[in-house]
C-alpha positions in Angstrom: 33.4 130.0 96.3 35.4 133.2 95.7 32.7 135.9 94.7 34.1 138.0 91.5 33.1 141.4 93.0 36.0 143.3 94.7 34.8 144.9 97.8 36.5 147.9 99.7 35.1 147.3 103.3 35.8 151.0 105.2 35.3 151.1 108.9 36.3 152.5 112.2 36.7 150.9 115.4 33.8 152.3 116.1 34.4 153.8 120.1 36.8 150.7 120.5 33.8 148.3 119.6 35.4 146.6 116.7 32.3 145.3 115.1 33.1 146.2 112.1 36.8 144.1 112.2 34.4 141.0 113.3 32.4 141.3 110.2 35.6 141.7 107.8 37.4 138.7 109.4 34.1 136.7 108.8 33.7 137.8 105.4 37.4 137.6 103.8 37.7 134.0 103.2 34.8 133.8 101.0 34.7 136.9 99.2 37.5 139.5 97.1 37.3 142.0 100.6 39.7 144.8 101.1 39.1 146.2 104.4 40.7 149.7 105.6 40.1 150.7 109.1 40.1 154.5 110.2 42.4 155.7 107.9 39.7 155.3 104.7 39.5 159.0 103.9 43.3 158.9 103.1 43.0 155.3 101.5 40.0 157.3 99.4 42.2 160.3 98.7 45.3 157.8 97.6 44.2 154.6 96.2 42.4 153.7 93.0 39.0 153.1 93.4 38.3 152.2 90.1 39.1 148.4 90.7 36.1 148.3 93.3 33.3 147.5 92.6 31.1 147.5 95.8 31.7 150.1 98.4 31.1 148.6 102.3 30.6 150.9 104.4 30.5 151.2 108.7 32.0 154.2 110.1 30.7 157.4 111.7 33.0 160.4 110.5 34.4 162.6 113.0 34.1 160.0 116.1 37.4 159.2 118.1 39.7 157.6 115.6 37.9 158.3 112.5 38.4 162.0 111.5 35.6 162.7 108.5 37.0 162.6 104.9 38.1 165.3 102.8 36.4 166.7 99.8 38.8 165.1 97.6 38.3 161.9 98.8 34.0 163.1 98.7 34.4 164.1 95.4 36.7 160.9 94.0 33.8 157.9 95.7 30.8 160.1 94.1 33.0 160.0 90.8 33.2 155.7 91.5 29.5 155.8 92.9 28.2 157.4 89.7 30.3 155.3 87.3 27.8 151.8 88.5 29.7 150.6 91.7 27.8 149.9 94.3 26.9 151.0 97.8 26.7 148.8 100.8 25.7 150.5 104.4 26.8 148.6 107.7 25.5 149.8 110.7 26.4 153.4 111.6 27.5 153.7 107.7 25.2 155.8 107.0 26.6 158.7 108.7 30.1 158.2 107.7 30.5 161.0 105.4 27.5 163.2 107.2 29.2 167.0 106.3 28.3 166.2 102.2 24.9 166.8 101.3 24.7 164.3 98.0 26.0 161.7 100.3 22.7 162.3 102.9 20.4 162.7 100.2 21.3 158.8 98.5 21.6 156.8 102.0 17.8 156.1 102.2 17.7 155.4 106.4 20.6 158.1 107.1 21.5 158.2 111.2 21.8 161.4 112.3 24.2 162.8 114.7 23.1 165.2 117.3 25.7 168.5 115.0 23.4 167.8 112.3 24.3 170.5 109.7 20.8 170.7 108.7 18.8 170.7 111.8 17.9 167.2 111.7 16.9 165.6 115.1 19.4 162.9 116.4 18.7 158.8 115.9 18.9 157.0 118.8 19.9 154.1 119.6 18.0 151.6 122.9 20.7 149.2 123.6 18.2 146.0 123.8 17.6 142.4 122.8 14.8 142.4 119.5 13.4 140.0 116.9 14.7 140.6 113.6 12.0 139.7 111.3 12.2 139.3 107.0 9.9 142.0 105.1 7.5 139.6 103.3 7.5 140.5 99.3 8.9 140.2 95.9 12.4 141.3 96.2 14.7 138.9 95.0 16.4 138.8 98.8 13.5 138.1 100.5 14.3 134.3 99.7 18.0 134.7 101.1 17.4 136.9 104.0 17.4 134.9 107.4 15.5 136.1 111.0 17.3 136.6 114.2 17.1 136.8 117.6 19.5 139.3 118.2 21.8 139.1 121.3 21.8 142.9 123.4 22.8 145.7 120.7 22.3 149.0 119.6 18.6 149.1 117.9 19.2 152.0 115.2 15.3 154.3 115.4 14.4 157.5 114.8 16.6 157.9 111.3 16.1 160.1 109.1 14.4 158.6 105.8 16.0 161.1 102.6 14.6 158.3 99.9 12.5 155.8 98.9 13.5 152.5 100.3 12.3 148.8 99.7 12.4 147.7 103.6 13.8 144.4 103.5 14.0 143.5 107.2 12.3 144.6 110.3 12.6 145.3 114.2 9.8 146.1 116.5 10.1 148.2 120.1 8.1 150.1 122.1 5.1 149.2 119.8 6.7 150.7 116.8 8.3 149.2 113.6 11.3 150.3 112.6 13.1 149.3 108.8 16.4 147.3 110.0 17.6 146.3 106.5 16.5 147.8 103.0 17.8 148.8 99.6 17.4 152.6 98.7 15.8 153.6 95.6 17.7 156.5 95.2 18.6 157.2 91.2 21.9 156.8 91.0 24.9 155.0 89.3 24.8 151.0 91.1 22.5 149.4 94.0 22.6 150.8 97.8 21.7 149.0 100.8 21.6 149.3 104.2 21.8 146.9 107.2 21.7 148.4 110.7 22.4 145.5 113.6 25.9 145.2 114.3 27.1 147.4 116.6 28.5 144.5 119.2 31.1 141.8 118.3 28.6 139.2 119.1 26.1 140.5 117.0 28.7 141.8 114.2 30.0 138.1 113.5 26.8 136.1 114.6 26.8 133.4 111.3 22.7 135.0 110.5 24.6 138.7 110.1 27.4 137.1 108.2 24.9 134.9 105.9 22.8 138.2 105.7 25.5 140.9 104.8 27.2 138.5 102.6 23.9 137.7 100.7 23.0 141.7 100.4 27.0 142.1 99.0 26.3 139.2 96.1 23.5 141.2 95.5 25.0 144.5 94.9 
């Protein structure tokens, strides 16, 4: 079943990883997905954005292949943002528009690059096999959201938390939690979320990321 949200899916090919094409392929049978990759920050200076109404994200700006946007196109998603659409992190998504300061401050787990403009120590990332575990509570996604044994990947740690979140999914190593899925409670025009695994193919288009992403979109 079609969903009736249109979602502009922006991502870049992530050092020639290509998770982020995985995931769209996955996702554009069953749901109203435009996906732009590595030229988004022209497709945000050029297009109308007003016909979106959910804003996927997975890129890193300024990494090979994905130069970082312009104000304009800054200044024209915070407009779209603000008006109620909604916000949807994938992965290194996060850190896609890094340079604008209203963008770090609404991300809720933002990863940080080691030319952080404010000083900010770098996130790291263990490349590892880890249980990812549901966030027992009273969010309405807590019933959707599925557990996973995920395959080798990049385990995001060590980010930078610039809001209140509501974790929504979990990932333990070297005795530490760290928040692998959550919604940001940042006051601001629609819903934001993030979900970190999905860096490898494998991992990008496994059927529990698919069924998770796609639940978290329906949900925006």
């Amino acid at each position: 079943m079609e969903s009736a949200k249109k979602i502009l899916f922006l991502g870049d090919n992530h050092y020639k990883s290509f998770g982020s094409k995985a995931l769209a392929q996955c996702l554009e049978d069953e749901l109203d997905l435009t996906y732009v990759e590595d030229s988004y920050g022209q497709f945000l200076e050029e297009e109308d954005l007003s016909k979106f109404d959910v804003f996927m994200i997975s890129a890193i700006g300024d990494t090979p292949g994905s130069p970082h946007a312009s104000e304009k196109a800054g200044e024209r998603l915070k407009e779209r943002l603000k008006a109620g659409a909604s916000l949807m992190l994938f992965h290194g998504g996060s850190a896609a528009f890094w340079r604008w300061e209203w963008w770090r401050k609404i991300v809720g787990l933002r990863w940080v690059r080691p030319n952080d403009p404010v000083g900010v120590a770098a996130s790291t990332h263990p490349v590892v096999p880890y249980a990812l575990e549901c966030v027992a509570s009273e969010h309405p996604l807590s019933e959707v959201l599925q557990r996973m044994d995920t395959p080798r990947d990049e385990l995001y740690i060590e980010l930078e938390q610039t809001t209140d979140i509501y974790p929504l999914m979990e990932s333990s190593y070297d005795g530490k939690t760290y928040v692998m899925a959550y919604e940001s409670q940042a006051d601001w025009g629609g819903k934001i979320l993030g979900y970190l695994p999905g860096h490898d193919v494998e991992v990008a288009s496994h059927s529990i990321t698919v069924a998770n992403v796609k639940a978290m979109l329906e949900y925006c």
